[in-house]
Structure formats: C-alpha cells, structure tokens
Backbone as a chain_set.jsonl record, in Angstrom:
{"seq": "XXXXXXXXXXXXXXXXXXXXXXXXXXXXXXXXXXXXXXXXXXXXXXXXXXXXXXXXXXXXXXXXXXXXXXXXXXXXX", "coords": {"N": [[10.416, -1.209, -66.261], [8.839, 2.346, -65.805], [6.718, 3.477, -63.851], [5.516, 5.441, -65.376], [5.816, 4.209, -67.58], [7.893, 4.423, -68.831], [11.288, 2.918, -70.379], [13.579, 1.471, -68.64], [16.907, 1.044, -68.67], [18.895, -1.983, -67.031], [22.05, -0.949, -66.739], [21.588, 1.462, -65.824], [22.273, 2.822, -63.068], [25.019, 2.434, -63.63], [25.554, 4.093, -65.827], [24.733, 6.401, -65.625], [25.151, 10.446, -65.156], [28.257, 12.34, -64.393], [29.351, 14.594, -61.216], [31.192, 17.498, -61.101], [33.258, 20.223, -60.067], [35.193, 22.666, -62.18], [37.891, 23.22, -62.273], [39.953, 24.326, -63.962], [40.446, 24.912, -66.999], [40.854, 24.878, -70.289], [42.798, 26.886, -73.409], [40.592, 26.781, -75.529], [39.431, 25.205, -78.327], [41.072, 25.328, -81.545], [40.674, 27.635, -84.324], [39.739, 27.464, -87.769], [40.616, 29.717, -89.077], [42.408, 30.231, -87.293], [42.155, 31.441, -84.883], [40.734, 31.002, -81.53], [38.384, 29.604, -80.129], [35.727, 30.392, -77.404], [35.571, 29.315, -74.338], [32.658, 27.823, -72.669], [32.758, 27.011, -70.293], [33.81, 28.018, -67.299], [35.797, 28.148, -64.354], [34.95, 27.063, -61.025], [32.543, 26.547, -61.688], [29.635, 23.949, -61.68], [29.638, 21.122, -63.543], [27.906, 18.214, -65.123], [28.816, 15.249, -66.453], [29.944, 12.79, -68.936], [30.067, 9.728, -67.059], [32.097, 7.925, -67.959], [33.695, 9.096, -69.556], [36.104, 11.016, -68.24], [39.697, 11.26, -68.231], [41.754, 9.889, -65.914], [44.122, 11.77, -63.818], [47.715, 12.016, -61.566], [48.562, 14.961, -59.905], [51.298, 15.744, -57.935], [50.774, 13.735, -55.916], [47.941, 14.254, -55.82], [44.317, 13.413, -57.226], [43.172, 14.22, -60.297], [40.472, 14.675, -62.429], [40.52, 14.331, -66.042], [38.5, 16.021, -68.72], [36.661, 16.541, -71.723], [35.154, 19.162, -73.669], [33.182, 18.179, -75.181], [32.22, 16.473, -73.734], [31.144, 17.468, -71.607], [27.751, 17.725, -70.223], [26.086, 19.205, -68.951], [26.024, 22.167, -67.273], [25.551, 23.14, -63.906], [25.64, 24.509, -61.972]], "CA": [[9.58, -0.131, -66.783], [8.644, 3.112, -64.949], [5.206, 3.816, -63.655], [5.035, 6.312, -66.935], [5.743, 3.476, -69.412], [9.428, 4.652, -69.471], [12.247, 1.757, -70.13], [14.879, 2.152, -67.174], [17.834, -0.306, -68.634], [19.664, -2.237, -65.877], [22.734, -0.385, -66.311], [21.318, 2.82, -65.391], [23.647, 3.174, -61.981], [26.335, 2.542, -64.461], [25.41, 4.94, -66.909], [24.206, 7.653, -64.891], [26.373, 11.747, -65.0], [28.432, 12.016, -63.065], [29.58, 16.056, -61.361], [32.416, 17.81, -60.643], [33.608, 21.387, -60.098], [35.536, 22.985, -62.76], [39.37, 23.773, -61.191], [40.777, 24.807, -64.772], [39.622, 25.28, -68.294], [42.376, 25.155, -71.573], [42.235, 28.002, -73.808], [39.579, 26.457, -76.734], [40.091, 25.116, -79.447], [42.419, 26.159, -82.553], [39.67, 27.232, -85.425], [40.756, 27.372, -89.124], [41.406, 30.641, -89.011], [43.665, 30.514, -86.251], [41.464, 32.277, -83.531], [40.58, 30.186, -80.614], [36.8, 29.618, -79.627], [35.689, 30.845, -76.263], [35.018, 28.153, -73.734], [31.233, 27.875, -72.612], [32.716, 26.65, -69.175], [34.846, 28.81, -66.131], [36.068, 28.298, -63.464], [34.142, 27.49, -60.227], [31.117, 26.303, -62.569], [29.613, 22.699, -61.588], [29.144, 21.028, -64.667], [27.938, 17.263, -64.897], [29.993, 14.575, -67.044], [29.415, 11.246, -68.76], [30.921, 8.76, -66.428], [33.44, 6.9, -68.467], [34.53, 10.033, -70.368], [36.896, 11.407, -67.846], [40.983, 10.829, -67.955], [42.133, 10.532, -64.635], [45.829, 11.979, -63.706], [47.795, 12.29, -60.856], [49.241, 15.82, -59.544], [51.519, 15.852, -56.694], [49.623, 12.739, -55.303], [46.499, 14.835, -56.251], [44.009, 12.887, -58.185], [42.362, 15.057, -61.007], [39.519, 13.843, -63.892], [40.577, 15.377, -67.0], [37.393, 15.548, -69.69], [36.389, 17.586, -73.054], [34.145, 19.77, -73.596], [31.844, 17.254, -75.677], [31.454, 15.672, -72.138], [30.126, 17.587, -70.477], [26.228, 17.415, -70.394], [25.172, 20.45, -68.198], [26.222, 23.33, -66.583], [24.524, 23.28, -63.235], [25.549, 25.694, -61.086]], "C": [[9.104, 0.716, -65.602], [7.401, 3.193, -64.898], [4.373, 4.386, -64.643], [4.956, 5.64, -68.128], [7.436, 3.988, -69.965], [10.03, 2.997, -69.533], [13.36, 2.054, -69.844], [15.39, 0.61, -67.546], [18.363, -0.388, -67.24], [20.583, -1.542, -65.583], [23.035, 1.046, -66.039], [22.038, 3.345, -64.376], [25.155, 3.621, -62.799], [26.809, 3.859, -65.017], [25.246, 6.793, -66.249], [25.375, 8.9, -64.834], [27.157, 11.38, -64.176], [28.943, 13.972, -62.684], [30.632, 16.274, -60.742], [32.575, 19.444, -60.743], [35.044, 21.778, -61.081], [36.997, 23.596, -61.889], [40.307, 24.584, -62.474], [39.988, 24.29, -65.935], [40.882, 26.077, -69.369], [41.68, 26.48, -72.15], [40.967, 27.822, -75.357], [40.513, 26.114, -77.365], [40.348, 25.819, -80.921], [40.673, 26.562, -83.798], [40.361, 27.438, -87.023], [41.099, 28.748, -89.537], [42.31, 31.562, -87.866], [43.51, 31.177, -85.032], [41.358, 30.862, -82.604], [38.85, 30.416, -80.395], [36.463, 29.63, -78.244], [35.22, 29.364, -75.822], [33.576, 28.452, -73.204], [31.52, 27.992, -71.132], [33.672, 27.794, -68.168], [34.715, 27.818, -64.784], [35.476, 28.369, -61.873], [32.594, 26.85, -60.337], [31.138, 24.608, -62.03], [29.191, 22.137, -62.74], [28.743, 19.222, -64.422], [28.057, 16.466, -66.558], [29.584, 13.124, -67.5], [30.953, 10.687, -67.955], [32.164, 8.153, -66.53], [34.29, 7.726, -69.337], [35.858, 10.659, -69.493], [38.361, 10.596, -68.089], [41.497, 10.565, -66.285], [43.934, 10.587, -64.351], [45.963, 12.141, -62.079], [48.77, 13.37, -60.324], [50.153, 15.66, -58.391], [50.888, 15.039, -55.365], [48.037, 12.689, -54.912], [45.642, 14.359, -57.247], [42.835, 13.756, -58.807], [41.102, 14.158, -62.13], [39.878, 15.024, -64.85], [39.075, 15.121, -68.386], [37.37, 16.65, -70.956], [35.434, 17.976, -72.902], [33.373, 19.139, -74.143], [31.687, 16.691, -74.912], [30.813, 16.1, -71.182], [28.95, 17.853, -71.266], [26.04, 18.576, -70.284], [26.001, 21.041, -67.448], [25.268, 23.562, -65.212], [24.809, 24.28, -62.038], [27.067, 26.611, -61.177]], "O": [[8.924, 0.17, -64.514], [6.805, 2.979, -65.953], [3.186, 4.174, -64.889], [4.449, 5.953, -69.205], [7.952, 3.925, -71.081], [9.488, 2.052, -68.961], [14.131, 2.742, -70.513], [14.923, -0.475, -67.198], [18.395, 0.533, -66.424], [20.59, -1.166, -64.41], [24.101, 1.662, -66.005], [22.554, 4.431, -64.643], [25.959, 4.547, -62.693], [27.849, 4.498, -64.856], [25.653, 7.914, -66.554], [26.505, 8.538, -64.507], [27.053, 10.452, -63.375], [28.935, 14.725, -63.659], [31.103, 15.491, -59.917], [31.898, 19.946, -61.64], [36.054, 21.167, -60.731], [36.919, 24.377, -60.941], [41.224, 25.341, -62.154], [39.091, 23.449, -65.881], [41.488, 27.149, -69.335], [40.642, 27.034, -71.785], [40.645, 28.791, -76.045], [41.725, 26.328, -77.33], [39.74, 26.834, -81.257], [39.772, 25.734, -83.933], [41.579, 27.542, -87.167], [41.947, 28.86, -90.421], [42.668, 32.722, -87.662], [44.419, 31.463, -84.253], [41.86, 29.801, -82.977], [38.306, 31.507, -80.566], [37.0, 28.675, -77.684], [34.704, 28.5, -76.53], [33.312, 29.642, -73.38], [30.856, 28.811, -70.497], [34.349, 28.485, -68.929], [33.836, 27.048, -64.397], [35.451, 29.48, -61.344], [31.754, 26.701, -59.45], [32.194, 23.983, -61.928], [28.164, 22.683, -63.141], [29.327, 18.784, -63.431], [27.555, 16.926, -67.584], [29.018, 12.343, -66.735], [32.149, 10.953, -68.072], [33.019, 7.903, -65.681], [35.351, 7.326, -69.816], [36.822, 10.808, -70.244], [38.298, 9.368, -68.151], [41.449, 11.583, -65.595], [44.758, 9.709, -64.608], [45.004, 12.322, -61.328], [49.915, 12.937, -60.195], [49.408, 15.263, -57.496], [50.611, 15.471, -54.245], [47.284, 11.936, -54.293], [45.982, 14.752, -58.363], [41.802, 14.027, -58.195], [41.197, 12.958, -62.389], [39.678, 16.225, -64.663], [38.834, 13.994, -68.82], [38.189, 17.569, -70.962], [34.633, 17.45, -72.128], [32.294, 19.407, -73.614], [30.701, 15.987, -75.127], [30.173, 15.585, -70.266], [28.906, 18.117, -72.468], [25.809, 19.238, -71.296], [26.828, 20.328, -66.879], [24.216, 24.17, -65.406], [23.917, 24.675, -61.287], [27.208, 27.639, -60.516]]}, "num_chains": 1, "name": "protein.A"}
C-alpha cells in the first residue's frame, strides 16, 4: 500500500507501459461502408503501449514491435 492508501500489486514492474516511437502506421481500418478511419497516431509520435500487447518481427535482422491501435494507452509526445 502507498502512503495515499493506494494498492500497488506486486506485479506492477511487470505490468507497467511500456514506449516506443512510431516508425509506420497502416492505413485504418475498413468501416462498413468501405471508407477507412483516420489513424489518431503518425509518424514520429511517442506513444506508450501495454507491455505484452506488442508482436515482435524481424526485418533484415531488424527487430520491430508490431501493436494495434487498442494498445496503445497515450500519445506522449
């Protein structure tokens, strides 16, 4: 428990965002009338991520995190 009376589980390290810089961004998704929905995110943008949501791939022995847009949390810079 925190000084405030919060309850800080153990696997808070675990759990905790995590951030990354945005290198590419698909074109939205499909909607039912066949338009696409703008992305929230660009290019450049730091956004922060739950932890265990990312894919990870490997480019050209380049290792990327691929994630969805319901993962990310925040937009922070």
């Amino acid at each position: 428990i925190s000084p405030s009376g919060i309850i800080i589980p153990e696997t808070v390290d675990k759990e905790r965002p995590e951030r990354g810089e945005v290198i590419a961004v698909g074109p939205g998704r499909e909607l039912e009338n066949g338009n696409r929905s703008s992305m929230p995110v660009s290019v450049g943008q730091v956004v922060l991520f739950k932890k265990y949501a990312p894919d990870e791939i490997k480019v050209e022995g380049e290792e990327f995190l691929v994630i969805t847009l319901s993962d990310v949390m925040a937009i922070v810079e």
